[in-house]
C-alpha positions as a Markdown table, in Angstrom:
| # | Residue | x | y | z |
|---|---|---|---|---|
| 1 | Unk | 4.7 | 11.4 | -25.5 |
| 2 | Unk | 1.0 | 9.8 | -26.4 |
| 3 | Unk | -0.8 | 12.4 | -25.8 |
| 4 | Unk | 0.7 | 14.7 | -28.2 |
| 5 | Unk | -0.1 | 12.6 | -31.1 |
| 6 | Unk | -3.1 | 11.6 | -32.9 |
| 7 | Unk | -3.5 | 7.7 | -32.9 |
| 8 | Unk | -6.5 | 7.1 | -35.2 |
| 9 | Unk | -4.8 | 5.4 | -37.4 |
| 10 | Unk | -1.6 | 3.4 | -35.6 |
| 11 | Unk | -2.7 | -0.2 | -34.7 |
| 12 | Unk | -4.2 | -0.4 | -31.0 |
| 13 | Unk | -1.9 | -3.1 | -29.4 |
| 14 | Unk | 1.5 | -1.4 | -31.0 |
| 15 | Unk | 0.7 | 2.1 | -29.2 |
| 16 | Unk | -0.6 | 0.7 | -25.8 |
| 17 | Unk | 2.0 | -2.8 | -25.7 |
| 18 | Unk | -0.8 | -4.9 | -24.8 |
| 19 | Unk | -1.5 | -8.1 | -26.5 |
| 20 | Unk | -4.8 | -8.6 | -27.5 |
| 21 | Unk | -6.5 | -11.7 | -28.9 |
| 22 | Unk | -5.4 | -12.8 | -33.2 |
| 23 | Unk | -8.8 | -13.5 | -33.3 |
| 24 | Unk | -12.0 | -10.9 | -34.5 |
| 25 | Unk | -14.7 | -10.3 | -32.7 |
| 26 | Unk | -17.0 | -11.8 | -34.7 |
| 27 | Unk | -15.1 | -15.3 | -34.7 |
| 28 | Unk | -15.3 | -15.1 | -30.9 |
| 29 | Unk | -18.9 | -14.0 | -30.4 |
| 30 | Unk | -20.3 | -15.6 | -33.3 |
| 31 | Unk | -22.8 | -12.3 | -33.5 |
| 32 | Unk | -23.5 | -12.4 | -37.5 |
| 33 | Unk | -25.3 | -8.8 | -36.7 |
| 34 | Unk | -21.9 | -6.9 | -36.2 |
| 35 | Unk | -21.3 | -7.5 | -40.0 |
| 36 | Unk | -24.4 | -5.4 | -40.5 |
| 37 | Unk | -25.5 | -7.9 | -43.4 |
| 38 | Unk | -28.7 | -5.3 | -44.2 |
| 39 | Unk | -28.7 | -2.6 | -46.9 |
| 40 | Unk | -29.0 | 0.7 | -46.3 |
| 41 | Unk | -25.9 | 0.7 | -44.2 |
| 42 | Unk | -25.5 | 3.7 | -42.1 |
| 43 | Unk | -21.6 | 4.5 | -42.0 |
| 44 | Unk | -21.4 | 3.7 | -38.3 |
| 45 | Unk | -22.9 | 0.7 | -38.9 |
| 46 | Unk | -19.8 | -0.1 | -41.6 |
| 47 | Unk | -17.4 | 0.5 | -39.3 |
| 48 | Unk | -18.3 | -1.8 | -36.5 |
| 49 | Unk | -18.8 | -4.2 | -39.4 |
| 50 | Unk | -14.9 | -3.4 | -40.8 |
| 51 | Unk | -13.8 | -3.8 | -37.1 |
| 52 | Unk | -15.6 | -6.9 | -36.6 |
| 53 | Unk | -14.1 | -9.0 | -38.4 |
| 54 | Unk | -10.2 | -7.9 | -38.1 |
| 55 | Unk | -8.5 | -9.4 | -35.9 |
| 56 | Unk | -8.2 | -7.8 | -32.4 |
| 57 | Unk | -4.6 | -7.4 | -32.9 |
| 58 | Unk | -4.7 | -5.6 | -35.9 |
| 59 | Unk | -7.6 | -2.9 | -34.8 |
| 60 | Unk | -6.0 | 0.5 | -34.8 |
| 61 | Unk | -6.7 | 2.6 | -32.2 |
| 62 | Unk | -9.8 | 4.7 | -33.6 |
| 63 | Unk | -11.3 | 1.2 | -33.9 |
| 64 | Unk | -10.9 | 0.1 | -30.8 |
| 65 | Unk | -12.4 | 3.3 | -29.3 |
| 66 | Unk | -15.7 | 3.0 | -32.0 |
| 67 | Unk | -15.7 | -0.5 | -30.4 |
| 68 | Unk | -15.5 | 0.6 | -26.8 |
| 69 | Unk | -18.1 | 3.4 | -27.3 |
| 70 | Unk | -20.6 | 0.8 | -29.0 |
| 71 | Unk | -19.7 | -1.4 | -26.1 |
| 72 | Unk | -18.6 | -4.6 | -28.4 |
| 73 | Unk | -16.0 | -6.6 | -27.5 |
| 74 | Unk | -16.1 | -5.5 | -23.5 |
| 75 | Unk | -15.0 | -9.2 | -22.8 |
| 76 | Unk | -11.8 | -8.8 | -24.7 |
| 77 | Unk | -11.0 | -5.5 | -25.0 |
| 78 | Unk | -11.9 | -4.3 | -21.3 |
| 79 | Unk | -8.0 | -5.0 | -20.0 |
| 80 | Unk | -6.2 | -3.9 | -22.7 |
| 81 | Unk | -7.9 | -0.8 | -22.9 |
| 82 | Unk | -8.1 | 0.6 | -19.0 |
| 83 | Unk | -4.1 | -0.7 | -18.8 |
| 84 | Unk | -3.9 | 1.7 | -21.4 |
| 85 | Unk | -6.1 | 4.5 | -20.1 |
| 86 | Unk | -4.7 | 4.0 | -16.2 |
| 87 | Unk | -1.0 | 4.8 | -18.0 |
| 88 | Unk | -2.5 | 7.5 | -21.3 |
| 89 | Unk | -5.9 | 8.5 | -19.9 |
| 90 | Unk | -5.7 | 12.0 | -22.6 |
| 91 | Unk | -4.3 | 9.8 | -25.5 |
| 92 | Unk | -6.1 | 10.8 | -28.7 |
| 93 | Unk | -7.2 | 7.5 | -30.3 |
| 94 | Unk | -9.8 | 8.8 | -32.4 |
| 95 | Unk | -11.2 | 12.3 | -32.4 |
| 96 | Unk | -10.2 | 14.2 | -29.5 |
| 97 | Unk | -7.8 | 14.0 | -26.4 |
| 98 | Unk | -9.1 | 11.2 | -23.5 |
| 99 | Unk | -11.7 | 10.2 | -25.9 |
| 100 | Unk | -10.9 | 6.4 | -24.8 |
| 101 | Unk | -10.6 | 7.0 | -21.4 |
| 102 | Unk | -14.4 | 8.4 | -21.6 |
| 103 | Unk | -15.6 | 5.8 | -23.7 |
| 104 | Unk | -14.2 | 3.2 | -21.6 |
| 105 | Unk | -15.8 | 5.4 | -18.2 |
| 106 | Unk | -19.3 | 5.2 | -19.9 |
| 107 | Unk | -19.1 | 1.4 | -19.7 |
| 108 | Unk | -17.1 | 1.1 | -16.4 |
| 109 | Unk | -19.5 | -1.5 | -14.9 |
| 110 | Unk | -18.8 | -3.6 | -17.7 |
| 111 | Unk | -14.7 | -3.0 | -17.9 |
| 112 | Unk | -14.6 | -3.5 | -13.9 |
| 113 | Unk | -16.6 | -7.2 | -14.2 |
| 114 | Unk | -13.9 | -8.4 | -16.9 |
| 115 | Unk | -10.6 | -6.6 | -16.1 |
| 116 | Unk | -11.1 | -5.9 | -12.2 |
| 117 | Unk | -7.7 | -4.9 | -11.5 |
| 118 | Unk | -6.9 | -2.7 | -14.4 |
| 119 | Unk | -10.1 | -1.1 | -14.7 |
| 120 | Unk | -9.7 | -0.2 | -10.9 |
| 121 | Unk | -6.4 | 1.2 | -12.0 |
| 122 | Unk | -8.1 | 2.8 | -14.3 |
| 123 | Unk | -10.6 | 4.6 | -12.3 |
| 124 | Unk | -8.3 | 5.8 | -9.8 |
| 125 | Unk | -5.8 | 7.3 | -12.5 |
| 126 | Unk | -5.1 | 11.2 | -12.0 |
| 127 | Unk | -8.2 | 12.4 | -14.4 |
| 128 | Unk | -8.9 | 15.4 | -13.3 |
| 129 | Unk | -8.0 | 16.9 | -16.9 |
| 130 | Unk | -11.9 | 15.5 | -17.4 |
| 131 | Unk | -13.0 | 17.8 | -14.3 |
| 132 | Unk | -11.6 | 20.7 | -16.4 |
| 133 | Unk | -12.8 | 19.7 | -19.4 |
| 134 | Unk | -16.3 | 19.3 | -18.2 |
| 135 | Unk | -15.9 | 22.9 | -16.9 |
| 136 | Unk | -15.1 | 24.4 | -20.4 |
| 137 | Unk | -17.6 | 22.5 | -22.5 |
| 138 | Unk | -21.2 | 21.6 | -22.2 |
| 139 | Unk | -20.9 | 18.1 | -24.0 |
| 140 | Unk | -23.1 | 15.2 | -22.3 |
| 141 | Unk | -20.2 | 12.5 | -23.4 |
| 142 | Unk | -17.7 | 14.3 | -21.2 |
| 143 | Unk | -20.4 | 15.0 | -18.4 |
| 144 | Unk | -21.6 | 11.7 | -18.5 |
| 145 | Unk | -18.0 | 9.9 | -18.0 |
| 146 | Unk | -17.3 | 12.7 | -15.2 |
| 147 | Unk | -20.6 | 11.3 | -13.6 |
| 148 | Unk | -19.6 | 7.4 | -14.2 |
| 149 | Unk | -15.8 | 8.2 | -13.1 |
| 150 | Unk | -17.5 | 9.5 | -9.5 |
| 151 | Unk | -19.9 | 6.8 | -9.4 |
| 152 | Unk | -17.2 | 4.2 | -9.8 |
| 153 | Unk | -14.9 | 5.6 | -7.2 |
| 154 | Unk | -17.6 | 5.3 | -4.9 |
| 155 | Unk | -17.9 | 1.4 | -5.8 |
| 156 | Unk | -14.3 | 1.0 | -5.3 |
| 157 | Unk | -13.3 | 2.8 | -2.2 |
C-alpha cells in the first residue's frame, strides 16, 4: 500500500503511474532564477535548483512535493499530482504522511485552473485524516490546507 512507505526518494511518475513531461522545468519556463545562479545558496534554494533542471519524469517524489510547496511547475505538475492525491491523499512523498496532498491544497486555486477535473477529484477525496490531524497538532501547514480544502469545496459544490 502507498501509504505505508516512505517515497522521498522513488521517482514521482513510477509511484503515481502518471506521465509527466521528459522535459525540466527550466527548459519549459525558461526562468534562469530556479537555477539559483547567486552565491550564498541557502539549501532550499539548491534543491529547487537540482529539481529544475531534471527532467519532470525523472523528479522523485520528495522533489516534486518541494516543487508543489514552492508552487513551481503548477502548469505541469498540477494533474499529475491531484490524480495522485485524489487516489494516495496520506502518501509520504517527502517528510510526513499526506504532505503532498497539503502542499498541493495550499495552491488549489492554481491546481483547479490547470487540471480542473483531477484537482476537483482531488478536493472531494475522503480527507478527513487531515480533520484529525489538525485536531492533534497545532501546525499552520496542516491548518492552513484544512482551511484551503473547505474553501475549495465551497467553490466546487
Amino acid at each position: 500500500m502507498l501509504e505505508d512507505v516512505n517515497h522521498a526518494d522513488s521517482n514521482f511518475q513510477e509511484v503515481s503511474g502518471e506521465t509527466l513531461p521528459a522535459s525540466s522545468i527550466l527548459s519549459l519556463t525558461g526562468d534562469q532564477h530556479l537555477i539559483g545562479l547567486h552565491p550564498g545558496k541557502t539549501g532550499l534554494e539548491a534543491r529547487v535548483a537540482a529539481a529544475a533542471v531534471l527532467p519532470l519524469n525523472q523528479l522523485t517524489c520528495g522533489q516534486v512535493r518541494l516543487l508543489v510547496g514552492q508552487q513551481i511547475g503548477l502548469r505541469w505538475l498540477a494533474k499529475p499530482v491531484a490524480a495522485f492525491c485524489a487516489q494516495h491523499s496520506q502518501a509520504q512523498c517527502d517528510i510526513f504522511p499526506g504532505d503532498l496532498t497539503i502542499n498541493a491544497l495550499r495552491a488549489w486555486e492554481t491546481f483547479l485552473e490547470y487540471a480542473p477535473n483531477e484537482t476537483r477529484k482531488m478536493i472531494s477525496a475522503d480527507l478527513s485524516w487531515l480533520v484529525d490531524d489538525v485536531a492533534e497538532t497545532s501546525d499552520g501547514l496542516f491548518e492552513e490546507a484544512l482551511q484551503n480544502l473547505y474553501a475549495a469545496r465551497a467553490v466546487i459544490q
